[in-house]
C-alpha positions as CSV (number, residue, x, y, z in Angstrom):
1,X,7.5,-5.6,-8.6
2,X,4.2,-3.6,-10.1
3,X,2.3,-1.8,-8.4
4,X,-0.8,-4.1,-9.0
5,X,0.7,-7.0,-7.1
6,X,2.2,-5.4,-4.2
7,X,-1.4,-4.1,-3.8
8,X,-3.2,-7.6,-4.5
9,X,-0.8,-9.1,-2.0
10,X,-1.8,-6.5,0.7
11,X,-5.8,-7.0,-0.2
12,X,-5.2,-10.9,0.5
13,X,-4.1,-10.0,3.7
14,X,-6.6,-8.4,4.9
15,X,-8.7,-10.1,7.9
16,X,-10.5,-7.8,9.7
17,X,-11.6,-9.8,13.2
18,X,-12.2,-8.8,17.1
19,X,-9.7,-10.0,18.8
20,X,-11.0,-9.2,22.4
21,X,-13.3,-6.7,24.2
22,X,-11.0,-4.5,23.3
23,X,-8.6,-5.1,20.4
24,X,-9.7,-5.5,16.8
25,X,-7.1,-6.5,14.1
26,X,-6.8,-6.4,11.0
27,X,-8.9,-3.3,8.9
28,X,-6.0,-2.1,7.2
29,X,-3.1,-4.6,5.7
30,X,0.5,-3.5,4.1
31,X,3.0,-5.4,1.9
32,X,6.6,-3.9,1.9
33,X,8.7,-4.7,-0.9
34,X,12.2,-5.2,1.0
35,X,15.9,-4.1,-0.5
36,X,16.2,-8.3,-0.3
37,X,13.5,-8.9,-2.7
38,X,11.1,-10.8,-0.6
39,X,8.1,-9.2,0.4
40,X,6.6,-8.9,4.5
41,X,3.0,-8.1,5.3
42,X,1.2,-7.0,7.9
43,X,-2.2,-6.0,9.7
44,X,-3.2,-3.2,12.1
45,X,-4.0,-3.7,16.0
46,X,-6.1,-1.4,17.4
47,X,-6.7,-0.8,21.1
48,X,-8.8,1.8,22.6
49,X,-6.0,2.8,24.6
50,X,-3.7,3.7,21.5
51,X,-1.1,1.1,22.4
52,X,-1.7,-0.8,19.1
53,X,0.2,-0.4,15.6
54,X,-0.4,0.2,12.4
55,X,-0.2,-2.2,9.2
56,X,3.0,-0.5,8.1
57,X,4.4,-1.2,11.4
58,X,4.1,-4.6,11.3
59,X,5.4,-5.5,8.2
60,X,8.2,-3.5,8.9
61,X,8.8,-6.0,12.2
62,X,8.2,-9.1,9.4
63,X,11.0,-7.3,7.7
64,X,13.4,-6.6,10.4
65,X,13.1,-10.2,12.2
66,X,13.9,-11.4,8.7
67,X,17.3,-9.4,8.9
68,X,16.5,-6.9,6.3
69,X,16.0,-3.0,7.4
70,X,16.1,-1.2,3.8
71,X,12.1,-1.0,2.3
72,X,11.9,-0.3,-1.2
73,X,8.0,0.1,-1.9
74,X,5.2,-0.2,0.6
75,X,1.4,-0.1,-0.2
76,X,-1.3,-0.4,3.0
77,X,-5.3,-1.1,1.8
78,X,-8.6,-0.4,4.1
79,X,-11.5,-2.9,4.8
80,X,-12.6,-2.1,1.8
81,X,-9.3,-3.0,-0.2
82,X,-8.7,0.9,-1.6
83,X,-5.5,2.0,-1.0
84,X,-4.6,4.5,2.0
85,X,-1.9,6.2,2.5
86,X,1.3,5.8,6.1
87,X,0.3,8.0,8.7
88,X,3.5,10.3,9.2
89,X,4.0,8.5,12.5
90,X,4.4,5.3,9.6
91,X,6.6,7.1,7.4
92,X,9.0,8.4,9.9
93,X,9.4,4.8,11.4
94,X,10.1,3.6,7.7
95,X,12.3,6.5,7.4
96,X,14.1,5.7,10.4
97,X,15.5,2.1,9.8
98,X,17.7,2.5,7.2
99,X,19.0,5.8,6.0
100,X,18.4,4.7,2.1
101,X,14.6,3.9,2.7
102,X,14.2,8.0,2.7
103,X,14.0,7.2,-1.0
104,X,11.6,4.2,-0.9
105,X,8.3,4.1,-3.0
106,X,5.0,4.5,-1.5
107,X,1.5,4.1,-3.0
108,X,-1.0,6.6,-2.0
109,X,-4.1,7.2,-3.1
110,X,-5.3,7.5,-7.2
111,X,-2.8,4.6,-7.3
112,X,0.3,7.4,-7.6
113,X,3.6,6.8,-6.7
114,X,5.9,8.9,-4.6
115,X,9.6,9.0,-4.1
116,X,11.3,11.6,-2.2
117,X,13.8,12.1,0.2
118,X,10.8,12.8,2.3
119,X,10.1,9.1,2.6
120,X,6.2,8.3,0.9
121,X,5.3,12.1,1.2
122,X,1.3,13.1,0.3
123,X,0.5,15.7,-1.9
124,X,-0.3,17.5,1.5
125,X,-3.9,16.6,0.9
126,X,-3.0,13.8,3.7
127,X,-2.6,14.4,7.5
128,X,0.7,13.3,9.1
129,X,4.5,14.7,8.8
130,X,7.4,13.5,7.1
131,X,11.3,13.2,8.1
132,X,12.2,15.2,5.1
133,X,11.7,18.4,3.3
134,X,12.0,17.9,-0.3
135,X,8.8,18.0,-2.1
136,X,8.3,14.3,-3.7
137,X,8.0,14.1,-7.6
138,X,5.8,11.9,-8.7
139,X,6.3,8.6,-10.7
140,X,2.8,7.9,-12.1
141,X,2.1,4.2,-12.2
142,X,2.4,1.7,-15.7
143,X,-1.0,1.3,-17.3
């Protein structure tokens, strides 16, 4: 799958809302390109309290109720339908549910893709750690 429409699938997911008082949903969305083909999406939930998940996260639950664990690419998008990268707290989850996803692709930023055995690894110009130590090479995406 291109880039393009992983990240068009994620946009059209987006639905920012309030929940409650206090939970909003929605602000950042993800599609995950699973090893089965198909492809899960998801939406943030964020609590003042921190008890609420990232985009990435849910997806990933999408994927794993679906009985696949193995993510090939995954691309999250803002409110504003940019592209941001996973958190590290993301990227070690993805890292952690199938021991091939280390390799997986993930779409950061400048629309650039990464693979690495460090699992969707910035260029360091991004908060957040990864599960590996390998520095990613970069796989620039088809014009």
């Amino acid at each position: 799958m291109e880039f393009e429409e992983l990240k068009q699938i994620a946009q059209r997911t987006l639905a920012p809302r309030q929940l409650s008082k206090n939970a909003w949903a929605g602000s950042v969305a993800a599609a995950l390109l699973a090893a089965n083909g198909k492809v899960y999406t998801g939406v943030c939930i964020d609590t003042p309290c921190s008890m609420g998940f990232c985009a990435e996260h849910a997806a990933a639950a999408a994927m794993v109720t679906d009985g696949e664990s193995r993510v090939e690419q995954i691309v999250a998008v803002g409110e504003d339908g940019q592209v941001v990268p996973p958190c590290g707290r993301c990227r070690e989850f993805l890292c952690q549910l199938h021991d091939e996803t280390i390799g997986a692709g993930c779409f950061c930023p400048a629309d650039r893709l990464k693979r690495s055995a460090s699992c969707c690894q910035t260029d360091g110009n991004s908060p957040g750690s990864v599960c590996g130590k390998e520095k990613p090479r970069e796989i620039r995406k088809k014009p």
